[in-house]
KOLNUMI-952183 format. One record per residue (C-alpha): residue number from 1; residue in one letter; y, x, z. Coordinates in Angstrom, 2 decimals. Last residue first. Example, Ala and Ser with C-alpha at 12.3 -4.5 7.8 and 13.67 -1.06 7.14 Angstrom:
<drenba resi="2" resn="S" c2="-1.06" c1="13.67" c3="7.14"/>
<drenba resi="1" resn="A" c2="-4.50" c1="12.30" c3="7.80"/>
//
This chain:
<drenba resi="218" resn="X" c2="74.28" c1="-134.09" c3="129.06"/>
<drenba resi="217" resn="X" c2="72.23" c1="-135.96" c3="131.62"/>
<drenba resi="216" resn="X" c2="74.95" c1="-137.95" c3="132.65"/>
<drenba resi="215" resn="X" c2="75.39" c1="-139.63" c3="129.78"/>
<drenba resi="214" resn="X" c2="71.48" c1="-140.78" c3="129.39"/>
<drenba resi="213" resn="X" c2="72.26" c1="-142.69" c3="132.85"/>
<drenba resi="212" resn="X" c2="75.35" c1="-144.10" c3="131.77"/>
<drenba resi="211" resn="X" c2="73.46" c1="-145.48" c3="128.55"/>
<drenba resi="210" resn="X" c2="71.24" c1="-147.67" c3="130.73"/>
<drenba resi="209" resn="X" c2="71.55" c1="-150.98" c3="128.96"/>
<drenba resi="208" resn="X" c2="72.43" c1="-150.37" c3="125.44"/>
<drenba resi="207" resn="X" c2="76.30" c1="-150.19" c3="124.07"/>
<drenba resi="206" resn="X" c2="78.00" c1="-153.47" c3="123.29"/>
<drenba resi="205" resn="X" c2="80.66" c1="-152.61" c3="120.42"/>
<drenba resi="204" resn="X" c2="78.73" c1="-155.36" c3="118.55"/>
<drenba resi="203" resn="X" c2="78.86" c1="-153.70" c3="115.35"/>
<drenba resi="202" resn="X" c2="78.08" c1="-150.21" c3="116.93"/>
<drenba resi="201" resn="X" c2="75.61" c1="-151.68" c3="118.79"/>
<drenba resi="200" resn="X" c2="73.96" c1="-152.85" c3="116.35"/>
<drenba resi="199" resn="X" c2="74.33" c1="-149.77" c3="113.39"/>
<drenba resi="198" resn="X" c2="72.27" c1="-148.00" c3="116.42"/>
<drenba resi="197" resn="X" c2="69.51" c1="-149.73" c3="116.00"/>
<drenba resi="196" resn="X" c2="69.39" c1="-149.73" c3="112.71"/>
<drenba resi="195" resn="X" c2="69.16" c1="-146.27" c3="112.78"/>
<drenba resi="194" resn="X" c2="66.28" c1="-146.05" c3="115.09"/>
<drenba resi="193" resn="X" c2="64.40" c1="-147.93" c3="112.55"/>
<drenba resi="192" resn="X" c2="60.94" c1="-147.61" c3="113.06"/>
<drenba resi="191" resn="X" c2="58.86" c1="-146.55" c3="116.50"/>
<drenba resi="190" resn="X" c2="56.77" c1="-144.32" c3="117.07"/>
<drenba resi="189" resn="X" c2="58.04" c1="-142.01" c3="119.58"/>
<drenba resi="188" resn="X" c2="57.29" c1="-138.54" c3="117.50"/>
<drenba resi="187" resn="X" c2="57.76" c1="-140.37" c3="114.06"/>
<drenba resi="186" resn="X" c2="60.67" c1="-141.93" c3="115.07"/>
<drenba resi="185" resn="X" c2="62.41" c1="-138.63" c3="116.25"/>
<drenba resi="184" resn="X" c2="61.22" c1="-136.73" c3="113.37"/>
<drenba resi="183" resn="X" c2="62.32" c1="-140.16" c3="111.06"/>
<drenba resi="182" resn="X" c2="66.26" c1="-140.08" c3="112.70"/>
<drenba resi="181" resn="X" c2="67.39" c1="-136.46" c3="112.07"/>
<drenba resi="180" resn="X" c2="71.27" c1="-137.37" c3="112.63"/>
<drenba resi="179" resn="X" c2="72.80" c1="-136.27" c3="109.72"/>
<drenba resi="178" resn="X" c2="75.97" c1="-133.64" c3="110.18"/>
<drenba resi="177" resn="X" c2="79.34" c1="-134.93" c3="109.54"/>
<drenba resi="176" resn="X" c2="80.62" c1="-134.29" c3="112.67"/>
<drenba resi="175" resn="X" c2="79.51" c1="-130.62" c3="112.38"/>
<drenba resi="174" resn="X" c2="77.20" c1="-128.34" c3="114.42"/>
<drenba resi="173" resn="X" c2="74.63" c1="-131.03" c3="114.83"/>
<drenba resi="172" resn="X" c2="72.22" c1="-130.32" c3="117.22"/>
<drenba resi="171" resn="X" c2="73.66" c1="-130.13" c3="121.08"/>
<drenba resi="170" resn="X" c2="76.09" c1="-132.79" c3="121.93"/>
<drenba resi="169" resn="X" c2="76.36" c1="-135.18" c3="118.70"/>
<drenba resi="168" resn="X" c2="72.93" c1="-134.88" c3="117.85"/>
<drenba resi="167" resn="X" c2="70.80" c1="-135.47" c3="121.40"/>
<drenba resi="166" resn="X" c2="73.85" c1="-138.17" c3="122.03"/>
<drenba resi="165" resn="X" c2="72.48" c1="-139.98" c3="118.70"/>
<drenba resi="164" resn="X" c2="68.54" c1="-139.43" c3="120.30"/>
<drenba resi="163" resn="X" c2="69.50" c1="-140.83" c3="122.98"/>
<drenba resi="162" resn="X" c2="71.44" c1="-143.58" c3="121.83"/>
<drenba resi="161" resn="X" c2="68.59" c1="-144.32" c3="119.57"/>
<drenba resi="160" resn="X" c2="66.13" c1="-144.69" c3="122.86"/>
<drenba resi="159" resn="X" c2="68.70" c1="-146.86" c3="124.52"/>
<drenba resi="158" resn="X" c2="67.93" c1="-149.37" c3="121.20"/>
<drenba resi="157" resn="X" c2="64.59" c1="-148.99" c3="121.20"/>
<drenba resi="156" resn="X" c2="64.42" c1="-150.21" c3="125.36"/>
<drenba resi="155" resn="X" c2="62.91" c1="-148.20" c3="128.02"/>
<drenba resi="154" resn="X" c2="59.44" c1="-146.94" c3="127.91"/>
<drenba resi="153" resn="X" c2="59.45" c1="-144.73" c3="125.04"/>
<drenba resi="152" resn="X" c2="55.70" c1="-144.01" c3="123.97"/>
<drenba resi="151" resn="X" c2="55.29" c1="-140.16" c3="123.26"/>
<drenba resi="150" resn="X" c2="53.25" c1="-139.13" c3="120.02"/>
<drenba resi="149" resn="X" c2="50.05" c1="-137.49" c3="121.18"/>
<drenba resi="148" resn="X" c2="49.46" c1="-133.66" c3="120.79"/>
<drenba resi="147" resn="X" c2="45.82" c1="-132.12" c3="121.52"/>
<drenba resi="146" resn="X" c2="47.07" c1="-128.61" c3="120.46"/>
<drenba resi="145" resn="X" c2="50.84" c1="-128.47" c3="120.66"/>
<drenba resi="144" resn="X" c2="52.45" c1="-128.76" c3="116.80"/>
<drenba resi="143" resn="X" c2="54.33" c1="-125.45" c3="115.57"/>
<drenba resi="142" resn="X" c2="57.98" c1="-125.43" c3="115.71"/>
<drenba resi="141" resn="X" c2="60.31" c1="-128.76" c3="116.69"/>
<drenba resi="140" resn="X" c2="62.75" c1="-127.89" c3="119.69"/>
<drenba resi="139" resn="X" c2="62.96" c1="-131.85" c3="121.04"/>
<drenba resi="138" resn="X" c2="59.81" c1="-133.56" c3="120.43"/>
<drenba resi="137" resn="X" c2="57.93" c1="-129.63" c3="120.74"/>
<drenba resi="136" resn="X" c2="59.78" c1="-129.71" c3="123.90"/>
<drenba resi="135" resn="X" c2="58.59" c1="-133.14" c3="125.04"/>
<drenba resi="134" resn="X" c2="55.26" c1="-132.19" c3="124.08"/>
<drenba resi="133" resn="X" c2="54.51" c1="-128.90" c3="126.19"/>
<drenba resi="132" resn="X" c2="56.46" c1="-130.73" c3="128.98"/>
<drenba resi="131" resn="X" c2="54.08" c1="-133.39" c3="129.48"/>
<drenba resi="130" resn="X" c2="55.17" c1="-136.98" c3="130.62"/>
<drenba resi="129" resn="X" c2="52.63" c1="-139.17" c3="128.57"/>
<drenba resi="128" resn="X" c2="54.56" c1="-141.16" c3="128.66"/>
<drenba resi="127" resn="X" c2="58.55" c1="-141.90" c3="128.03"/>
<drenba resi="126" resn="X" c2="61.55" c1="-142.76" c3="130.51"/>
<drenba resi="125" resn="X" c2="59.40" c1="-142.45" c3="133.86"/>
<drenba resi="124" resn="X" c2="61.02" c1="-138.60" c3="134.34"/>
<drenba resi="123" resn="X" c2="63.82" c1="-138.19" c3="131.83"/>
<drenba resi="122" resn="X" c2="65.94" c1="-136.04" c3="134.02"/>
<drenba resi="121" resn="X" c2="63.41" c1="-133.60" c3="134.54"/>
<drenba resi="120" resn="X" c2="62.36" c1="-133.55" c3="130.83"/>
<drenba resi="119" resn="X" c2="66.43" c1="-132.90" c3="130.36"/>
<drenba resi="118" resn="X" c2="66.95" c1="-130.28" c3="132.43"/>
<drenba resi="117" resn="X" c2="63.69" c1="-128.44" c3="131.29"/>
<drenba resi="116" resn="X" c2="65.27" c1="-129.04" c3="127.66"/>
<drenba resi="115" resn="X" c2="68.68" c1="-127.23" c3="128.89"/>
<drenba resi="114" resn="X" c2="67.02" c1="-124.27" c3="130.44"/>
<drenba resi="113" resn="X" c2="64.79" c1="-123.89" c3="127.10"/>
<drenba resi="112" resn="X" c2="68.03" c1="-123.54" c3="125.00"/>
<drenba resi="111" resn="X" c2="68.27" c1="-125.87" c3="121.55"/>
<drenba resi="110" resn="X" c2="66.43" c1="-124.50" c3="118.78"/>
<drenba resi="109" resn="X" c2="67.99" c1="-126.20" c3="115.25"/>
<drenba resi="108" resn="X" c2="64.42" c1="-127.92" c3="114.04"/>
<drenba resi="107" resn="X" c2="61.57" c1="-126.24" c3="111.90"/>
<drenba resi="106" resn="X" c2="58.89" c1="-128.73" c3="111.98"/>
<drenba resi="105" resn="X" c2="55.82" c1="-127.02" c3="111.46"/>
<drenba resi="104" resn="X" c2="53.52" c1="-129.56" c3="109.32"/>
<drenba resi="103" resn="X" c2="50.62" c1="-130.58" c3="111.09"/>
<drenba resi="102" resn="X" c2="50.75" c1="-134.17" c3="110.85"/>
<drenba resi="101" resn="X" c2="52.48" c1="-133.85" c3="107.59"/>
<drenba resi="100" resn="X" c2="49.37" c1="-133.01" c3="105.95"/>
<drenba resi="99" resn="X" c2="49.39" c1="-129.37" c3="104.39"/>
<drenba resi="98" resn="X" c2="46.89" c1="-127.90" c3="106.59"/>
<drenba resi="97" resn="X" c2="45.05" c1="-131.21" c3="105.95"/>
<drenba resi="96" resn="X" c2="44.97" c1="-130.85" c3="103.14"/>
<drenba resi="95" resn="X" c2="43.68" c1="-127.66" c3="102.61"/>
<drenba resi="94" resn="X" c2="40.86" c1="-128.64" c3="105.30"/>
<drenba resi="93" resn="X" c2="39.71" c1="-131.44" c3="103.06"/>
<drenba resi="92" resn="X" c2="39.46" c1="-129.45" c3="99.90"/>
<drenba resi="91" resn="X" c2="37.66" c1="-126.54" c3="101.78"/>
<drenba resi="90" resn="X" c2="35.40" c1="-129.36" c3="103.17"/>
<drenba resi="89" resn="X" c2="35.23" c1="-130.67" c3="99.22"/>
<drenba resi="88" resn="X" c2="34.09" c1="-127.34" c3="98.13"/>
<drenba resi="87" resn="X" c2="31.81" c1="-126.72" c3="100.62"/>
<drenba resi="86" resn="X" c2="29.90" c1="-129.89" c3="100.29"/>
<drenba resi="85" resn="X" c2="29.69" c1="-129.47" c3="96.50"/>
<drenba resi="84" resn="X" c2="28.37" c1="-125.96" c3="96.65"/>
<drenba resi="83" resn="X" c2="26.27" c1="-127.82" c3="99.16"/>
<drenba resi="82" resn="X" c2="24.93" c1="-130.27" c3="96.58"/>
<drenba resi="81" resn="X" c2="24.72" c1="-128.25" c3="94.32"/>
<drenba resi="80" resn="X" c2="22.40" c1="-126.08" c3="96.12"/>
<drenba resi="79" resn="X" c2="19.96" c1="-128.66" c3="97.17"/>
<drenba resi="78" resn="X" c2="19.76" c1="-129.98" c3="93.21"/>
<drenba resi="77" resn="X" c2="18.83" c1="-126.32" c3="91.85"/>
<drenba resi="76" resn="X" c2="16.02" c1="-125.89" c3="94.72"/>
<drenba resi="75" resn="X" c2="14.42" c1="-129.27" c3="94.24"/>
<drenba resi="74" resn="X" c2="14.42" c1="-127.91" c3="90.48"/>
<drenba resi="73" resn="X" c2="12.74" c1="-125.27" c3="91.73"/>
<drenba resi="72" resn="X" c2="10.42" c1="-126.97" c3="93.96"/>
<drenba resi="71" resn="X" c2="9.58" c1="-129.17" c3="91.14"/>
<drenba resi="70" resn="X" c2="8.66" c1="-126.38" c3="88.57"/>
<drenba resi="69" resn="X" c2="6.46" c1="-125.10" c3="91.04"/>
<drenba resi="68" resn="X" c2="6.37" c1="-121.53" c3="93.56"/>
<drenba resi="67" resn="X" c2="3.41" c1="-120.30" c3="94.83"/>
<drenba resi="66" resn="X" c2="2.92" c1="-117.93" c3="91.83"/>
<drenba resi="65" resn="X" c2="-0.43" c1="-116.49" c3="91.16"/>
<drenba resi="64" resn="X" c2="0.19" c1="-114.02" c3="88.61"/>
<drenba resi="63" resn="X" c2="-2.42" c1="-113.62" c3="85.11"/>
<drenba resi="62" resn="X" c2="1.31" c1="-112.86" c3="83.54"/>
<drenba resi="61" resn="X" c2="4.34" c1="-114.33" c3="85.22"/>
<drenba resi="60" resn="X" c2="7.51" c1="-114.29" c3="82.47"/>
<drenba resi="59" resn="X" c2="10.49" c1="-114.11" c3="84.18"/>
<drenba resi="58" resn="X" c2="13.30" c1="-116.30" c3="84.06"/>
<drenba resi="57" resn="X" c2="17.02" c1="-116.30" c3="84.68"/>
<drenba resi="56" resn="X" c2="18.35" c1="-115.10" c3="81.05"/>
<drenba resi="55" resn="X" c2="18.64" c1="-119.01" c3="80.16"/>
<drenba resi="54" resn="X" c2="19.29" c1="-120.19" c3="76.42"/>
<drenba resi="53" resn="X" c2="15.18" c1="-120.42" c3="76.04"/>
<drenba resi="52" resn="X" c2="14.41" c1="-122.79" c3="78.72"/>
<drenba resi="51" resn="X" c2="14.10" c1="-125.92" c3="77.15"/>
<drenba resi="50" resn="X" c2="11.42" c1="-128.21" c3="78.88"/>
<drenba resi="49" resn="X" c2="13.79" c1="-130.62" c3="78.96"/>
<drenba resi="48" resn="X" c2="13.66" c1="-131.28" c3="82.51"/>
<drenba resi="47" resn="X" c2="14.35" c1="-127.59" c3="82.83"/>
<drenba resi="46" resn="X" c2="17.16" c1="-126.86" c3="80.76"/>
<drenba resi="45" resn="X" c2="18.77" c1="-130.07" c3="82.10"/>
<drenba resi="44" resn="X" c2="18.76" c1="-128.07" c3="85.80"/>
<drenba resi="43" resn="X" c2="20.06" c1="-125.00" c3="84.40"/>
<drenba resi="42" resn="X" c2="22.58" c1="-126.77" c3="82.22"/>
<drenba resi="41" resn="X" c2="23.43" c1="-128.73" c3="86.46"/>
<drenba resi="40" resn="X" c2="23.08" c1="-125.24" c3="87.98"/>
<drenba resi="39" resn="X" c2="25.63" c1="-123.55" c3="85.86"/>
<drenba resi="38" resn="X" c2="28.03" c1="-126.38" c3="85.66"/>
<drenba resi="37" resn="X" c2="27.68" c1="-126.39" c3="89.45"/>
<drenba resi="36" resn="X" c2="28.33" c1="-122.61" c3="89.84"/>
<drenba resi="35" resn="X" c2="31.42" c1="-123.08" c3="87.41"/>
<drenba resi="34" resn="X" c2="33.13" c1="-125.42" c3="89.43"/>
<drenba resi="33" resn="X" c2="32.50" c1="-123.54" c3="92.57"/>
<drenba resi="32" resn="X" c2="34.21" c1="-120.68" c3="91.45"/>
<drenba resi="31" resn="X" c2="33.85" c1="-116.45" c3="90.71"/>
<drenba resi="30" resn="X" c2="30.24" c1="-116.90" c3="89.80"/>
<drenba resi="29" resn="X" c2="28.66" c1="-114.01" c3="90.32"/>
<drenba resi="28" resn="X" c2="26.59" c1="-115.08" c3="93.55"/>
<drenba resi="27" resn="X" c2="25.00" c1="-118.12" c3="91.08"/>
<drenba resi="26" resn="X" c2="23.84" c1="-115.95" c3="89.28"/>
<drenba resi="25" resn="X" c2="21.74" c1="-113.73" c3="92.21"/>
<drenba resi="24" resn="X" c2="20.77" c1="-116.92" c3="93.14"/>
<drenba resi="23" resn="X" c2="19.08" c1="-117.91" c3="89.25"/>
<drenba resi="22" resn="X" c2="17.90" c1="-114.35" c3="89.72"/>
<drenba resi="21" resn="X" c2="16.06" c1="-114.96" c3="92.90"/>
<drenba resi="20" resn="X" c2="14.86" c1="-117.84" c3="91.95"/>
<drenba resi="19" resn="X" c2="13.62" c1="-116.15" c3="88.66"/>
<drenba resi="18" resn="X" c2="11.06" c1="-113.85" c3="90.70"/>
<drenba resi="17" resn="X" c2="9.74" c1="-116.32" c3="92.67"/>
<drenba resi="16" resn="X" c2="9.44" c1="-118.91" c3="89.69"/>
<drenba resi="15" resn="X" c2="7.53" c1="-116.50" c3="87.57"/>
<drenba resi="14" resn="X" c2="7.46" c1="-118.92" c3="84.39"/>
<drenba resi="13" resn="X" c2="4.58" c1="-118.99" c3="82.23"/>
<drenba resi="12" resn="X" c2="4.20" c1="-122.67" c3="82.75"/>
<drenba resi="11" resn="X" c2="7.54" c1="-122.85" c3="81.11"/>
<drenba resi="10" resn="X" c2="6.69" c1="-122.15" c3="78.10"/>
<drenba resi="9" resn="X" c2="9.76" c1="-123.01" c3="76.05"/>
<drenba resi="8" resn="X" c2="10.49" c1="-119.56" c3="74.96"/>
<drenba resi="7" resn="X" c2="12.76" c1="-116.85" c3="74.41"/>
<drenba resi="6" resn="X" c2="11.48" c1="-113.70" c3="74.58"/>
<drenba resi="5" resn="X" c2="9.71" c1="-112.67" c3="77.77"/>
<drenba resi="4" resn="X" c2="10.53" c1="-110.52" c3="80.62"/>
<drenba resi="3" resn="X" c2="7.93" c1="-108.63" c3="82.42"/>
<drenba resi="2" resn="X" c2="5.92" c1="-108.91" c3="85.62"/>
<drenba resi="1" resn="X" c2="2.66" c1="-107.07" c3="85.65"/>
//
């Protein structure tokens, strides 16, 4: 017959079979992870301690044959913190990197589709990989392509920045005063500084080689 006991420290009494499945069921009402490890870690003390009295987990086993152990139990308790801990830091991980500026949506004013076809076309062996689901996502902003690389600008840093400056001028920025979102654009080409590179040809007065070409295209 399998009945409760009173509190006590005989834990050779124990029906582990039976109190597994309550120490689960437990560990199922636990509303977080935090508080199914502090569970399972006072369970697990309880039991190396040969303490089990505070705990409403166990059964008493009277003249039963149980095939479960003390060990396998506590083998048990240590398995499932660990992947109450596993979970937990995955979920951890994941939240991340859902929040991770490498897949933030970048929310960017929407320039018409016609006119970024026009300029992919016209851009052909200016940046690599040459893939249109990138270069508008470069351009437009929104959610990130699946598999995206960061282009690599072939041409020089400096015609790049007068690219992205005639992007703003012509078809972003509504007002002169508008900022020129420099970082997206670096951060999709890799490269640093685009500013700067600007600022020199606007000291020298000597624009970058190729800048007729990038004219044209708007």
């Amino acid at each position: 017959m399998i009945i409760e006991f009173l509190p006590t420290n005989q834990i050779n009494r124990v029906h582990w079979e039976y109190s597994l499945r309550r120490i689960n069921a437990r560990i199922e009402s636990l509303p977080t992870s935090e508080e199914k490890v502090i569970f399972l870690l006072n369970l697990s003390k309880a039991l190396k301690m040969n303490n089990i009295s505070n705990f409403d987990c166990f059964v008493e086993a009277t003249g039963h044959f149980d095939d479960q152990t003390q060990d396998s139990v506590n083998d048990f308790i240590q398995e499932e913190i660990n992947n109450i801990r596993e979970q937990s830091n995955l979920k951890i991980a994941k939240t991340k990197q859902a929040l991770s500026p490498d897949n933030k949506i970048i929310e960017r004013k929407q320039i018409d589709i016609e006119i970024v076809k026009s300029l992919f076309k016209n851009l052909k062996g200016y940046f690599e990989p040459y893939d249109f689901k990138s270069f508008l996502y470069v351009i437009n902003g929104g959610e990130k392509p699946i598999g995206f690389t960061c282009l690599k600008w072939l041409r020089s840093k400096a015609l790049l920045a007068y690219f992205v400056d005639k992007l703003h001028c012509e078809l972003i920025n509504k007002y002169p005063d508008d900022r020129t979102q420099w970082k997206s654009f670096e951060n999709d080409f890799q490269v640093t500084n685009l500013r700067g590179a600007k600022n020199d040809w606007v000291k020298t007065g000597s624009l970058p080689k190729g800048y007729e070409e990038i004219d044209a295209m708007f």
